[in-house]
C-alpha positions, 0 to 999 in steps of 0.5 A, a space after each residue: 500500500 505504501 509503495 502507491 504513493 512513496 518512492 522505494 527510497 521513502 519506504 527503504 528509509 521507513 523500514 530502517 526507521 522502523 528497524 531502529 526502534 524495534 531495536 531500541 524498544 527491545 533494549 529498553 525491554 530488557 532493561 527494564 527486565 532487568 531492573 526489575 530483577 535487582 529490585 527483587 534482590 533487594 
């Protein structure tokens, strides 16, 4: 859908924005993951 209206640059760059903050997203998950273990030893 997306491809009708962008060129393959803009949707190239959107997956990669994307990608980004999966990532980001997956570190701050396991994080805060493990913050939440270390309050439990506490």
């Amino acid at each position: 859908m997306f491809n009708l209206y962008t060129g393959s640059g803009a949707s190239l760059f959107i997956t990669i924005v994307a990608v980004i903050i999966g990532f980001a997203a997956a570190l701050g998950y396991v994080d805060f993951l493990k913050t939440k273990k270390e309050e439990k030893k506490d």
